[in-house]
N, CA, C and O atoms as a Maestro MAE file, in Angstrom:
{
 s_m_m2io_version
 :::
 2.0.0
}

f_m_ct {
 s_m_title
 :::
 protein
 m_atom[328] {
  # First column is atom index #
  i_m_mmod_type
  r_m_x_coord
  r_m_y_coord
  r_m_z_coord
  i_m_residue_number
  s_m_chain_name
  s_m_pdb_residue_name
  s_m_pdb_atom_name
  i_m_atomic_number
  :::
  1 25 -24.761 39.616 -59.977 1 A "UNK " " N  " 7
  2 3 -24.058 40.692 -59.310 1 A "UNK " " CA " 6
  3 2 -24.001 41.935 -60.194 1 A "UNK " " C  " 6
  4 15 -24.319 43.083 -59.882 1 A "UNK " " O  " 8
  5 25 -23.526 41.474 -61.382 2 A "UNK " " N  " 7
  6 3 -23.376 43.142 -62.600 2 A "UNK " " CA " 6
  7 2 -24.736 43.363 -62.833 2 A "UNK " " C  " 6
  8 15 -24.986 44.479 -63.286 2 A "UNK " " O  " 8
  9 25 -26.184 42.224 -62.555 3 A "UNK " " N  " 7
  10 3 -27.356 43.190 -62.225 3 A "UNK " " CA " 6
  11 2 -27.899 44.055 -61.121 3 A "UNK " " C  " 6
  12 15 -28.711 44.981 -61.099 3 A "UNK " " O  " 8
  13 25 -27.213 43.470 -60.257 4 A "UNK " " N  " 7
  14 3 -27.602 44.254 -59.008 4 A "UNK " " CA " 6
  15 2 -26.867 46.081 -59.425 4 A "UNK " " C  " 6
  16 15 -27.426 47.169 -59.284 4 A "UNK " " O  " 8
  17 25 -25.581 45.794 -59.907 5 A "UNK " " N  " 7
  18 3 -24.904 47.026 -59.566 5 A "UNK " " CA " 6
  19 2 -25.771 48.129 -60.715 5 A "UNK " " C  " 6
  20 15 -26.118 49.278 -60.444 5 A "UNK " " O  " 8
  21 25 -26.035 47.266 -62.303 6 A "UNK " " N  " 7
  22 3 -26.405 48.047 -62.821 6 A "UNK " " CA " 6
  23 2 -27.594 48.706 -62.292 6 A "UNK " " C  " 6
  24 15 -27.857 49.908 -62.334 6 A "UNK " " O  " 8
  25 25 -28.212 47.845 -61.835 7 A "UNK " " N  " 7
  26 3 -30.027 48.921 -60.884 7 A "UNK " " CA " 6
  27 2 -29.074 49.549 -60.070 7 A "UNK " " C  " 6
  28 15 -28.384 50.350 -60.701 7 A "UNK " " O  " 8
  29 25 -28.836 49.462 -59.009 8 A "UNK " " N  " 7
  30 3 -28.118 50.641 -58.283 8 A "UNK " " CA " 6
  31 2 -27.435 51.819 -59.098 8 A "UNK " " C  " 6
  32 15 -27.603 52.973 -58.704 8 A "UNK " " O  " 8
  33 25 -26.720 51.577 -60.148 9 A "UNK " " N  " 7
  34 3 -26.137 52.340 -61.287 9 A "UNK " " CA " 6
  35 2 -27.222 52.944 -61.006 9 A "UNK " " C  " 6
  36 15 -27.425 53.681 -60.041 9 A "UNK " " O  " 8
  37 25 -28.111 52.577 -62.034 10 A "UNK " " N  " 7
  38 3 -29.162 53.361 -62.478 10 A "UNK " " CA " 6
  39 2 -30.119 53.884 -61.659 10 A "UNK " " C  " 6
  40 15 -30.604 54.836 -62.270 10 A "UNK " " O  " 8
  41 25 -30.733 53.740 -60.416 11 A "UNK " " N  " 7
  42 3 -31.123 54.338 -59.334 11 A "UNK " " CA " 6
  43 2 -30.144 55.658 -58.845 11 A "UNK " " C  " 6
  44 15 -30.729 56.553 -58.235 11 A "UNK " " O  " 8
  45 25 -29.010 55.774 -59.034 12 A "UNK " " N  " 7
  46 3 -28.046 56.074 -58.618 12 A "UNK " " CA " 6
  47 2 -28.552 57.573 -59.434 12 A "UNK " " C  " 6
  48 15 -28.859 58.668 -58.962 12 A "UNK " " O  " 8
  49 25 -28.498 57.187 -60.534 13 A "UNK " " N  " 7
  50 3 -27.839 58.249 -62.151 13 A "UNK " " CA " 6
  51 2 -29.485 58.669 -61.905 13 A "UNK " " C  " 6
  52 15 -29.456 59.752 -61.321 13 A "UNK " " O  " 8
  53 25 -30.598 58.338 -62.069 14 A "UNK " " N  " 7
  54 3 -31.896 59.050 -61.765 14 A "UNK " " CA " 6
  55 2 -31.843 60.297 -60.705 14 A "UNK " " C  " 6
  56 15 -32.191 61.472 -60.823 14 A "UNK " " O  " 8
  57 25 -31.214 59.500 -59.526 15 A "UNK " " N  " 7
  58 3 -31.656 60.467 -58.034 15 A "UNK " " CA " 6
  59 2 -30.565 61.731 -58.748 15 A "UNK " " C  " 6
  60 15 -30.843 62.902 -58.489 15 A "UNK " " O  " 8
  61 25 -29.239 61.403 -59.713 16 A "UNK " " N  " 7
  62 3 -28.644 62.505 -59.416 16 A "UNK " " CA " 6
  63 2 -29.507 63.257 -60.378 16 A "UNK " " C  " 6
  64 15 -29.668 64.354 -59.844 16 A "UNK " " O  " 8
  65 25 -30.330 63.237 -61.847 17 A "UNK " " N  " 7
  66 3 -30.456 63.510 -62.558 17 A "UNK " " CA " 6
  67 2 -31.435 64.532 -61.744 17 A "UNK " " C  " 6
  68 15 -31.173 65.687 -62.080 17 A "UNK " " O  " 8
  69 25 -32.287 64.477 -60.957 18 A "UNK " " N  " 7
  70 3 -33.760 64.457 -60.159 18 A "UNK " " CA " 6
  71 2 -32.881 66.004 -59.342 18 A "UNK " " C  " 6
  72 15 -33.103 67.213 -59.277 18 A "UNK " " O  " 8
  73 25 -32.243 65.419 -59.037 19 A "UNK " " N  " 7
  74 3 -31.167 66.580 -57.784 19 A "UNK " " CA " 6
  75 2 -30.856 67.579 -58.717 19 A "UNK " " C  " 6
  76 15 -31.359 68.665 -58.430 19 A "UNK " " O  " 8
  77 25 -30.140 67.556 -59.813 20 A "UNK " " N  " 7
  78 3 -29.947 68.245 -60.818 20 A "UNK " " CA " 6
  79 2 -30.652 69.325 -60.810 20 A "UNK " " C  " 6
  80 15 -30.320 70.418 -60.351 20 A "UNK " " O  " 8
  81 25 -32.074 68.904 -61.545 21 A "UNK " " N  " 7
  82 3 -32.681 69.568 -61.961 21 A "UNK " " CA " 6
  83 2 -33.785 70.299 -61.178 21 A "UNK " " C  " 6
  84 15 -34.635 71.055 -61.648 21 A "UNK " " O  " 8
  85 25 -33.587 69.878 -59.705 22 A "UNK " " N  " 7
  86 3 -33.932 70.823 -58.688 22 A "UNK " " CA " 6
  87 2 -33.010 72.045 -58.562 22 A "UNK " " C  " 6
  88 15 -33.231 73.238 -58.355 22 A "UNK " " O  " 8
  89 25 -31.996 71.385 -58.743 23 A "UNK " " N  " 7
  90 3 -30.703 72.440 -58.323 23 A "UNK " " CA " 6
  91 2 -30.693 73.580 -59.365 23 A "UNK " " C  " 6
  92 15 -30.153 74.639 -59.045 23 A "UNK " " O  " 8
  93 25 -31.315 73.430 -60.734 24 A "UNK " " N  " 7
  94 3 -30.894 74.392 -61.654 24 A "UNK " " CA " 6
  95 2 -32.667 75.290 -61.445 24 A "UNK " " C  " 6
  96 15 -32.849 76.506 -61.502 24 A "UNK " " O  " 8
  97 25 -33.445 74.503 -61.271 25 A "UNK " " N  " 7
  98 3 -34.554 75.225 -61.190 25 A "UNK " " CA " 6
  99 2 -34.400 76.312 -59.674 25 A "UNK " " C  " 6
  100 15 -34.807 77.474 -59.682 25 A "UNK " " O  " 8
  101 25 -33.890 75.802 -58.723 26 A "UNK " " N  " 7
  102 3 -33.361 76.982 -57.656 26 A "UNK " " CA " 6
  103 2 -32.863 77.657 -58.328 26 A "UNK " " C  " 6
  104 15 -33.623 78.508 -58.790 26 A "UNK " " O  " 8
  105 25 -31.988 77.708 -58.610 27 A "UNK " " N  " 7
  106 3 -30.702 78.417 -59.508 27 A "UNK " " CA " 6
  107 2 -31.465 80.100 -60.226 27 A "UNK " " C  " 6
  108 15 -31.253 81.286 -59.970 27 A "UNK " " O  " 8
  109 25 -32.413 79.358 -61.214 28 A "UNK " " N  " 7
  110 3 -33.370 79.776 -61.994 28 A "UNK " " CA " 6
  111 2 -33.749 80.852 -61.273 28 A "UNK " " C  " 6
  112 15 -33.355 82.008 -61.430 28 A "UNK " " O  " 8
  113 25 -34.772 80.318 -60.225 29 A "UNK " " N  " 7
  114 3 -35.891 81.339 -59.486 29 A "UNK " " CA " 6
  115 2 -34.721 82.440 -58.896 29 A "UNK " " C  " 6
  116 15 -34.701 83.659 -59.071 29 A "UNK " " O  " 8
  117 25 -33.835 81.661 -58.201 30 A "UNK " " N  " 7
  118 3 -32.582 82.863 -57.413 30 A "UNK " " CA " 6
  119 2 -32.248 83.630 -58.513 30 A "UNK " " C  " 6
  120 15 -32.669 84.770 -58.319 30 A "UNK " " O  " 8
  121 25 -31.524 83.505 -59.888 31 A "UNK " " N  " 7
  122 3 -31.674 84.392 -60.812 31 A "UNK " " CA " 6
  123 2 -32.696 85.425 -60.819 31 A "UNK " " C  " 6
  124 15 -32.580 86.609 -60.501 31 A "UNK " " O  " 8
  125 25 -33.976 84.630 -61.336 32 A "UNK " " N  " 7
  126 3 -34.757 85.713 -61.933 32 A "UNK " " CA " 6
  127 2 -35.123 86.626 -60.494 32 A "UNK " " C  " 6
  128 15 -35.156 87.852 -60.605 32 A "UNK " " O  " 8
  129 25 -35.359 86.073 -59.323 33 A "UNK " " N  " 7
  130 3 -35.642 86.955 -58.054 33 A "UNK " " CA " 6
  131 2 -34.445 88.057 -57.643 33 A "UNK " " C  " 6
  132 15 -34.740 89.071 -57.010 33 A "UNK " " O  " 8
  133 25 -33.148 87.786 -58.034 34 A "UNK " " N  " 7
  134 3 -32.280 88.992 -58.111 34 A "UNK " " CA " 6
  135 2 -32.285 89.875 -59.125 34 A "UNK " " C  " 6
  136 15 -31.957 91.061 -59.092 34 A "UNK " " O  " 8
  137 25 -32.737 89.127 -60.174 35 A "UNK " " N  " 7
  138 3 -33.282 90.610 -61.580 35 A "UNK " " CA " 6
  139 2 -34.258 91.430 -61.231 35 A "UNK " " C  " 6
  140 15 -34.340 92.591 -61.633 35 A "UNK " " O  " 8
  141 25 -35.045 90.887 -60.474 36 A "UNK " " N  " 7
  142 3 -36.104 91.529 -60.144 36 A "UNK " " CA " 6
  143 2 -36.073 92.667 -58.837 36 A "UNK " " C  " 6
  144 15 -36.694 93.729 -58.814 36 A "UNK " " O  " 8
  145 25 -35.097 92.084 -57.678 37 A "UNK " " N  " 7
  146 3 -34.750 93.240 -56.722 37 A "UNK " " CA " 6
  147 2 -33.489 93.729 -57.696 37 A "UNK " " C  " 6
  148 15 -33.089 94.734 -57.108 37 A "UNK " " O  " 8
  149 25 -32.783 93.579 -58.688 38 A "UNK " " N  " 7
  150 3 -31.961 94.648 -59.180 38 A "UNK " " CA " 6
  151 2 -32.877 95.491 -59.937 38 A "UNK " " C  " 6
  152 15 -32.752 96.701 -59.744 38 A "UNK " " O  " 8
  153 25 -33.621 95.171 -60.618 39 A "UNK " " N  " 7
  154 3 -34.594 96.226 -61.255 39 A "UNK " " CA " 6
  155 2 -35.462 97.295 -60.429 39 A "UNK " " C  " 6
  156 15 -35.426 98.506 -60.648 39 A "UNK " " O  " 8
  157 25 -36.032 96.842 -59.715 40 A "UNK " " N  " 7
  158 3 -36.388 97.789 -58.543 40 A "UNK " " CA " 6
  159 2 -35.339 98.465 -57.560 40 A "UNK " " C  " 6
  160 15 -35.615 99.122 -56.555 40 A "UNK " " O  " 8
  161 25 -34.709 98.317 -57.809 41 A "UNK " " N  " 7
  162 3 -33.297 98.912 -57.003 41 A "UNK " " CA " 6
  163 2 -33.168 99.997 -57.587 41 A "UNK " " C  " 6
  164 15 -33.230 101.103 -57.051 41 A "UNK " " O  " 8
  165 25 -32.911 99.687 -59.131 42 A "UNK " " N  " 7
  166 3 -32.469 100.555 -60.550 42 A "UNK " " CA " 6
  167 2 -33.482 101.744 -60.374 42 A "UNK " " C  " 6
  168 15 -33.224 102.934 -60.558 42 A "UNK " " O  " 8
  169 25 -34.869 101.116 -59.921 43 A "UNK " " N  " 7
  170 3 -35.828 102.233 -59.928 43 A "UNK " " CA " 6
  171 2 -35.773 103.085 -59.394 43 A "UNK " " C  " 6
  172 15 -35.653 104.243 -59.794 43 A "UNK " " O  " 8
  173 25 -35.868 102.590 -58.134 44 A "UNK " " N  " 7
  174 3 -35.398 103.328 -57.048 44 A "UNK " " CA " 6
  175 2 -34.644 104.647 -56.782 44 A "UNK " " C  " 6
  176 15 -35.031 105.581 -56.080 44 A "UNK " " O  " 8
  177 25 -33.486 104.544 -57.480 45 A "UNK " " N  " 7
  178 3 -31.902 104.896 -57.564 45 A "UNK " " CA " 6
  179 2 -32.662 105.924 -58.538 45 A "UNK " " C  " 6
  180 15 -32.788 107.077 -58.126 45 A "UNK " " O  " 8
  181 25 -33.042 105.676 -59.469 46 A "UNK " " N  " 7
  182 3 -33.609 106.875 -60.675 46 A "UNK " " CA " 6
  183 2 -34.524 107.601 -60.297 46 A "UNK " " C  " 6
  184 15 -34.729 108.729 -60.745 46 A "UNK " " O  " 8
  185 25 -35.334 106.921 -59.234 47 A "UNK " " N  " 7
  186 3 -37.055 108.071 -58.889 47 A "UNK " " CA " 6
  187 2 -35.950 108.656 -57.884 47 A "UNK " " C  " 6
  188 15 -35.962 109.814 -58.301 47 A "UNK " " O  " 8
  189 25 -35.081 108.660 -56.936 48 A "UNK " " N  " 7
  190 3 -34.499 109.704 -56.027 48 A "UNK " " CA " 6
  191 2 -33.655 110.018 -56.760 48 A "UNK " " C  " 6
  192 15 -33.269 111.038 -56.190 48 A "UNK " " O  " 8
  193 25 -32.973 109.911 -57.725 49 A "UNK " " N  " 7
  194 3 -32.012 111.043 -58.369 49 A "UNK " " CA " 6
  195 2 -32.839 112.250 -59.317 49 A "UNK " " C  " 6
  196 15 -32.567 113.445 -59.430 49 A "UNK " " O  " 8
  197 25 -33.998 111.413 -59.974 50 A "UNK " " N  " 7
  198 3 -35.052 112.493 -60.177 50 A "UNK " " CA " 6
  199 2 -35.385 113.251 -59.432 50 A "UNK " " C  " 6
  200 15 -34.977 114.413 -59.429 50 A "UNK " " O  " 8
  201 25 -36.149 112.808 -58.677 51 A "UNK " " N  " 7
  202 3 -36.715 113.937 -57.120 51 A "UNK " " CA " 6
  203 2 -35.736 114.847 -56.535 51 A "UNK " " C  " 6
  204 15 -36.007 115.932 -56.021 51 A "UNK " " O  " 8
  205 25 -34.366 114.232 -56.672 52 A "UNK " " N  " 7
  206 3 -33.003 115.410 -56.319 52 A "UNK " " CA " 6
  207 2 -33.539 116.485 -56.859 52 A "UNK " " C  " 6
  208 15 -34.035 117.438 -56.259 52 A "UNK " " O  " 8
  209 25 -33.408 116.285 -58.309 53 A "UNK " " N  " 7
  210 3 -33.097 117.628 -59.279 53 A "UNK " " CA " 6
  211 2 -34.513 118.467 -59.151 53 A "UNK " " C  " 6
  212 15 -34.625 119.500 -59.811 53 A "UNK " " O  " 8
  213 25 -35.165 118.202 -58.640 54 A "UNK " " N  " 7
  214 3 -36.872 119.118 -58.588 54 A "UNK " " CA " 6
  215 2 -36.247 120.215 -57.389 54 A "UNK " " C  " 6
  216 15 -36.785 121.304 -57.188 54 A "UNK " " O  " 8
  217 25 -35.246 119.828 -56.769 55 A "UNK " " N  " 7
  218 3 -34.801 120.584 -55.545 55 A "UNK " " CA " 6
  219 2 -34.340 122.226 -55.996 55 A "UNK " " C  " 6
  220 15 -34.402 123.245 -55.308 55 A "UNK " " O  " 8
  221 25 -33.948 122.080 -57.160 56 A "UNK " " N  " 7
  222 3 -33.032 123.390 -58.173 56 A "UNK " " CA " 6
  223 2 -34.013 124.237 -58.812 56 A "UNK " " C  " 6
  224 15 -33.706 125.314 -59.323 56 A "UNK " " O  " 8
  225 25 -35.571 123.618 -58.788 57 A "UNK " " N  " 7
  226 3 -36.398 124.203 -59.792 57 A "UNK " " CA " 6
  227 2 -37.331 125.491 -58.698 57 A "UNK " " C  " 6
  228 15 -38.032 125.326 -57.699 57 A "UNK " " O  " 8
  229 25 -36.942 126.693 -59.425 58 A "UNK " " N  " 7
  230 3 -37.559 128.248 -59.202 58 A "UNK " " CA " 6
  231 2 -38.942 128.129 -59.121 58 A "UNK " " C  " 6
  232 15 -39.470 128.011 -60.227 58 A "UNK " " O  " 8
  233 25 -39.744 128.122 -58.118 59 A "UNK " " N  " 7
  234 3 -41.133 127.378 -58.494 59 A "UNK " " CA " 6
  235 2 -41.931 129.136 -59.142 59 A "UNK " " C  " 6
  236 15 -42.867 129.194 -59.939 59 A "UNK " " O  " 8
  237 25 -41.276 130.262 -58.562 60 A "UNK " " N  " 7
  238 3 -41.456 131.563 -59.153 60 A "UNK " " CA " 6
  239 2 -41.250 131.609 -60.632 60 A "UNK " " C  " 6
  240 15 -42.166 132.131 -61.267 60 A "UNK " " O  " 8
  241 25 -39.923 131.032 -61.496 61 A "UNK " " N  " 7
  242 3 -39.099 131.197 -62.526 61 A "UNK " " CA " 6
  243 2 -40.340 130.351 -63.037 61 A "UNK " " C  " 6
  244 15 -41.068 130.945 -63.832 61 A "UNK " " O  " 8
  245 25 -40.655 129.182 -62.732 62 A "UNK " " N  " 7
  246 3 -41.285 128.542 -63.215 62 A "UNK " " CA " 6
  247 2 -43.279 128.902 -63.484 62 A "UNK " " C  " 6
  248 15 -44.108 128.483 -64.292 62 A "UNK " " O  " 8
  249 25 -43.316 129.701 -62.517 63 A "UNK " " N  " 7
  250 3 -44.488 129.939 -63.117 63 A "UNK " " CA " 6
  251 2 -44.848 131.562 -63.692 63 A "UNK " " C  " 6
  252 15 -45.924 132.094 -63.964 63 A "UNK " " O  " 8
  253 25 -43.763 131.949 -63.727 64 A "UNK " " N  " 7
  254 3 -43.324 133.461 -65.142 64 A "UNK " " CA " 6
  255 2 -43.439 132.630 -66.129 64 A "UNK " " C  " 6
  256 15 -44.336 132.966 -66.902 64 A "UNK " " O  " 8
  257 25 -42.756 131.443 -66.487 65 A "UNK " " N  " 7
  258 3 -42.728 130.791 -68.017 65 A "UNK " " CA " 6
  259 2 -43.834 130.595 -68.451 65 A "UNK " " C  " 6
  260 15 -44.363 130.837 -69.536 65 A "UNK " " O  " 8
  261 25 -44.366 129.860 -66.988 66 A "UNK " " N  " 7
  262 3 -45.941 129.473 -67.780 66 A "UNK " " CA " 6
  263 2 -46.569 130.881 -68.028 66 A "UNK " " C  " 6
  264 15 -46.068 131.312 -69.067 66 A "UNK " " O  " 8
  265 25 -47.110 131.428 -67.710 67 A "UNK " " N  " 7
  266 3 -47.222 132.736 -67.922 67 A "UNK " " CA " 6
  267 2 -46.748 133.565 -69.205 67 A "UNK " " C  " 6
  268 15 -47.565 134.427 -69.527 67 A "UNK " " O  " 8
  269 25 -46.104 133.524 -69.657 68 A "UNK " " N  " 7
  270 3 -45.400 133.888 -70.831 68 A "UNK " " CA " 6
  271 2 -45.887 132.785 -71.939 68 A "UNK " " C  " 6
  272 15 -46.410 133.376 -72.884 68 A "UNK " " O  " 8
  273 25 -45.880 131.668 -72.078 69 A "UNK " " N  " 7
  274 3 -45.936 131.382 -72.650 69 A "UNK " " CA " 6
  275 2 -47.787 130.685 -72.928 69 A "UNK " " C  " 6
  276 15 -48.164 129.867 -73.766 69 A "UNK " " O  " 8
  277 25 -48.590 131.414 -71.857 70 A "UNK " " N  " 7
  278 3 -50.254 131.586 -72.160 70 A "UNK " " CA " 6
  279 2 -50.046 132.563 -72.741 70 A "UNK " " C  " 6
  280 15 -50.641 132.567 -73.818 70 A "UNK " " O  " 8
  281 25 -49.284 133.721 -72.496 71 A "UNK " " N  " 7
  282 3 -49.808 135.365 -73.072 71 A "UNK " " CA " 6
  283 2 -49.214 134.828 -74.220 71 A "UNK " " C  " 6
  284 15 -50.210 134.846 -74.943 71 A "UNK " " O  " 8
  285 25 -47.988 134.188 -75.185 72 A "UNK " " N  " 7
  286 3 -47.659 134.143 -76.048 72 A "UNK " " CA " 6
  287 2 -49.153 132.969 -77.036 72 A "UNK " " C  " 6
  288 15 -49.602 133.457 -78.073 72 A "UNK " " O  " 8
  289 25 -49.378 132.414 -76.850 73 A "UNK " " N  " 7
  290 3 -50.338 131.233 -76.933 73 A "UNK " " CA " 6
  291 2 -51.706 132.744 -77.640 73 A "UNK " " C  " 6
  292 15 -51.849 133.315 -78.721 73 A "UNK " " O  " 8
  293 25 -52.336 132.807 -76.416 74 A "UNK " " N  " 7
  294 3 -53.466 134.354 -76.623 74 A "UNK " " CA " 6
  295 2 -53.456 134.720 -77.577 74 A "UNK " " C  " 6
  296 15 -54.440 134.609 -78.310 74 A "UNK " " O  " 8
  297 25 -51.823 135.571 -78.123 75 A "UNK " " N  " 7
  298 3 -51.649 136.564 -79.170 75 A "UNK " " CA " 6
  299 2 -51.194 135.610 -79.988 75 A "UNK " " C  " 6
  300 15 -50.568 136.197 -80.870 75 A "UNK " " O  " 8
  301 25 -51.166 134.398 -80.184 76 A "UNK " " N  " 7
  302 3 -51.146 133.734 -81.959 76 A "UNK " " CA " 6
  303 2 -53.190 133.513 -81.903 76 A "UNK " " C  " 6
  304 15 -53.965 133.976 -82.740 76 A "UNK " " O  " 8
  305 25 -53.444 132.959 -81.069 77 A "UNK " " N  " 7
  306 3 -55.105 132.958 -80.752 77 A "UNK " " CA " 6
  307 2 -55.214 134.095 -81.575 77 A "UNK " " C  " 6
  308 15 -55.337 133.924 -82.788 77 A "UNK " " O  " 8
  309 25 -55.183 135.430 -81.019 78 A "UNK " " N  " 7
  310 3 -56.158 136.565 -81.795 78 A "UNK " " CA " 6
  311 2 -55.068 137.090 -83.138 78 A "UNK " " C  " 6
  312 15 -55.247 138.170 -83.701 78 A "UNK " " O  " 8
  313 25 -54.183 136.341 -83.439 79 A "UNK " " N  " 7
  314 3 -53.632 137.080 -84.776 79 A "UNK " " CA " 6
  315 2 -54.635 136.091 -85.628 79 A "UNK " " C  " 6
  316 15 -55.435 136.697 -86.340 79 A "UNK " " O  " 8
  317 25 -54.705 134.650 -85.658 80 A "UNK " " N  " 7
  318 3 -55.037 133.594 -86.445 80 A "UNK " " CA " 6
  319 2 -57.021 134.347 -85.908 80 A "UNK " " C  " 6
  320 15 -57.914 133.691 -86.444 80 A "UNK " " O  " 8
  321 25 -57.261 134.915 -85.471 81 A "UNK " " N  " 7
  322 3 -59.010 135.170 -84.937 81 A "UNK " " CA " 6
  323 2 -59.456 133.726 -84.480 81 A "UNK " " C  " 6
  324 15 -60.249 133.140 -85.216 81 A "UNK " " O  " 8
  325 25 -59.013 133.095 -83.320 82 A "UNK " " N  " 7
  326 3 -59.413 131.809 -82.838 82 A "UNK " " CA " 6
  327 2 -59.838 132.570 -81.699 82 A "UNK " " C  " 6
  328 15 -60.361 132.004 -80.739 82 A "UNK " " O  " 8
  :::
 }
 m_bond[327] {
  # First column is bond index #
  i_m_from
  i_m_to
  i_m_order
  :::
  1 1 2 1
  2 2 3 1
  3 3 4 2
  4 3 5 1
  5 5 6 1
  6 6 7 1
  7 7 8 2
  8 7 9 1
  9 9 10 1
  10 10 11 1
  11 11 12 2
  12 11 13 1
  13 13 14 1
  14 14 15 1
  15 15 16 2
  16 15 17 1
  17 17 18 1
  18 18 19 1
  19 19 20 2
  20 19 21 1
  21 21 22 1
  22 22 23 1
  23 23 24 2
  24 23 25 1
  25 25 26 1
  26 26 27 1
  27 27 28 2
  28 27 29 1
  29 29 30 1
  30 30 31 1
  31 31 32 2
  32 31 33 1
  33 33 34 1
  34 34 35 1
  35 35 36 2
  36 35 37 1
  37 37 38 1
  38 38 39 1
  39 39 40 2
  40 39 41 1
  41 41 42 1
  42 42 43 1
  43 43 44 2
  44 43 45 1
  45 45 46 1
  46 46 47 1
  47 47 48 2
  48 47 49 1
  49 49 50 1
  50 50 51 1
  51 51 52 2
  52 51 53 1
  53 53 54 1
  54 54 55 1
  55 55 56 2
  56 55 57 1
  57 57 58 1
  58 58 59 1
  59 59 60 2
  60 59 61 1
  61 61 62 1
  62 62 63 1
  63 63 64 2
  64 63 65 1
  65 65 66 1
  66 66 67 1
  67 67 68 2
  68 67 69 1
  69 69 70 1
  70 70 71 1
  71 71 72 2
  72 71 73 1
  73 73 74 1
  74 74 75 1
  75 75 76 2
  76 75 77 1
  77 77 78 1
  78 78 79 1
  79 79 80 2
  80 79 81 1
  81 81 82 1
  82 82 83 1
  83 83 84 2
  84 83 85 1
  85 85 86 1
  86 86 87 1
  87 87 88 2
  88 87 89 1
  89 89 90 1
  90 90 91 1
  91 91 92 2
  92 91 93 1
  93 93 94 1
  94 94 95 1
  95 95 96 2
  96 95 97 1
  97 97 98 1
  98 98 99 1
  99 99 100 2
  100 99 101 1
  101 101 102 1
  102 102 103 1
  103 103 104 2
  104 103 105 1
  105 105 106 1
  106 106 107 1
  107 107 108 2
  108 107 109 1
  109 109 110 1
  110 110 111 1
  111 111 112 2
  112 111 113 1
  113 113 114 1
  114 114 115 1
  115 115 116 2
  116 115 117 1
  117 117 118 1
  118 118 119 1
  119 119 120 2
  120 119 121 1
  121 121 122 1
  122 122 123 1
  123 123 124 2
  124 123 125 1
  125 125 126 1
  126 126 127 1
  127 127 128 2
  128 127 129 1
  129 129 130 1
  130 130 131 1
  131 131 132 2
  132 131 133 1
  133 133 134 1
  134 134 135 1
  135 135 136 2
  136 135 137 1
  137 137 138 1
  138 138 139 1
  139 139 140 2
  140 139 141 1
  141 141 142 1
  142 142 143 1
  143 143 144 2
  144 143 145 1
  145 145 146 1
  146 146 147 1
  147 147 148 2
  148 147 149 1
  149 149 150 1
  150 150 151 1
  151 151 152 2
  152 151 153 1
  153 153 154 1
  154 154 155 1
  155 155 156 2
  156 155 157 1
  157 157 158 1
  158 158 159 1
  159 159 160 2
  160 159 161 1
  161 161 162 1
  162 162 163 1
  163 163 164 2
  164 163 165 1
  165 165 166 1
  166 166 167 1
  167 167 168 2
  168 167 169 1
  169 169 170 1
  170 170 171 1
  171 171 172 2
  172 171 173 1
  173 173 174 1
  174 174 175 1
  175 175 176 2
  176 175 177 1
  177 177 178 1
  178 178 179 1
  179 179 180 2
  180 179 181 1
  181 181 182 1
  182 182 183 1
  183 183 184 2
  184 183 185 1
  185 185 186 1
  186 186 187 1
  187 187 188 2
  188 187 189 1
  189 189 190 1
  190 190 191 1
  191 191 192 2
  192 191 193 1
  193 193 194 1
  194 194 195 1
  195 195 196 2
  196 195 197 1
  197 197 198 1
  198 198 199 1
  199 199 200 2
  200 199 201 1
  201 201 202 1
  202 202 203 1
  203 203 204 2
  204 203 205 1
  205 205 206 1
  206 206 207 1
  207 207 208 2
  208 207 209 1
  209 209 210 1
  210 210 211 1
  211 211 212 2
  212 211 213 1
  213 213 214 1
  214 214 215 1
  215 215 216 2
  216 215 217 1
  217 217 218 1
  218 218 219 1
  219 219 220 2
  220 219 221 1
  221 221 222 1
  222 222 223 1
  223 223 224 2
  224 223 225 1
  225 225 226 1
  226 226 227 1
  227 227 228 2
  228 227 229 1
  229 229 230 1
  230 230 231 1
  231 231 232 2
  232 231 233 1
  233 233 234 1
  234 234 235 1
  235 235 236 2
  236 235 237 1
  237 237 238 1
  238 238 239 1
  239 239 240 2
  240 239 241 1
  241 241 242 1
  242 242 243 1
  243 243 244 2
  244 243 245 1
  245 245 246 1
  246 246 247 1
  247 247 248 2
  248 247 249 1
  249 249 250 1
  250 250 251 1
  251 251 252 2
  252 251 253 1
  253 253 254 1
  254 254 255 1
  255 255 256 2
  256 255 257 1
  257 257 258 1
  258 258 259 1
  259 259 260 2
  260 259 261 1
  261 261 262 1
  262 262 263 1
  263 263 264 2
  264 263 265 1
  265 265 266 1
  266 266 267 1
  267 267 268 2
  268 267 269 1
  269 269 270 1
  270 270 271 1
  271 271 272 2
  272 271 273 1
  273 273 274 1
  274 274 275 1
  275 275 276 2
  276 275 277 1
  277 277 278 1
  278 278 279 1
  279 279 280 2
  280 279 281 1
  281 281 282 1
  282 282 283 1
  283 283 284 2
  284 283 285 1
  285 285 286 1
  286 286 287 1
  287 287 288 2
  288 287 289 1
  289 289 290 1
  290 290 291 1
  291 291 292 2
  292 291 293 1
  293 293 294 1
  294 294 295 1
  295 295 296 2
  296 295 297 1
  297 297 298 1
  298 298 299 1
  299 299 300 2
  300 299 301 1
  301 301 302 1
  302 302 303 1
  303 303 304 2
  304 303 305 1
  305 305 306 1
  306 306 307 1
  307 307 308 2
  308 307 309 1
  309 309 310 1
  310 310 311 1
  311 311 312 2
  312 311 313 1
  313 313 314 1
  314 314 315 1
  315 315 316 2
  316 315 317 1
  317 317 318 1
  318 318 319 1
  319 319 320 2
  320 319 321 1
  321 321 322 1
  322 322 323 1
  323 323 324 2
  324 323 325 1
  325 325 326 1
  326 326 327 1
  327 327 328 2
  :::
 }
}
């Protein structure tokens, strides 16, 4: 009889061990698959708060600078004779 129970015991303590370690390997993948839509989320959230701020930029203001700063570029060119 205390052999029977111990195999059942032990059949018992396997299946849970078996269940276990299904359960933590779900666990696992559900982890790392929510790091992964939180990281792309994160991205997300940063490429449109970037793209906001392009909304403020003088595309005129912005191309006087460039401008200014070729003609400034030029005249170190011909002081140095490049």
């Amino acid at each position: 009889m205390k052999d029977i129970y111990h195999r059942q015991h032990c059949a018992a303590d396997l299946e849970f061990q078996k269940s276990l370690t299904e359960l933590e390997d779900i666990l696992q993948v559900n982890a790392t698959e929510e790091t992964i839509i939180m990281e792309v989320l994160d991205c997300q959230t940063s490429d449109q708060h970037r793209s906001g701020n392009t909304d403020n930029i003088d595309l005129a203001a912005l191309e006087d600078a460039v401008a200014d700063i070729d003609q400034y570029l030029e005249e170190i060119h011909k002081k140095h004779g490049r």
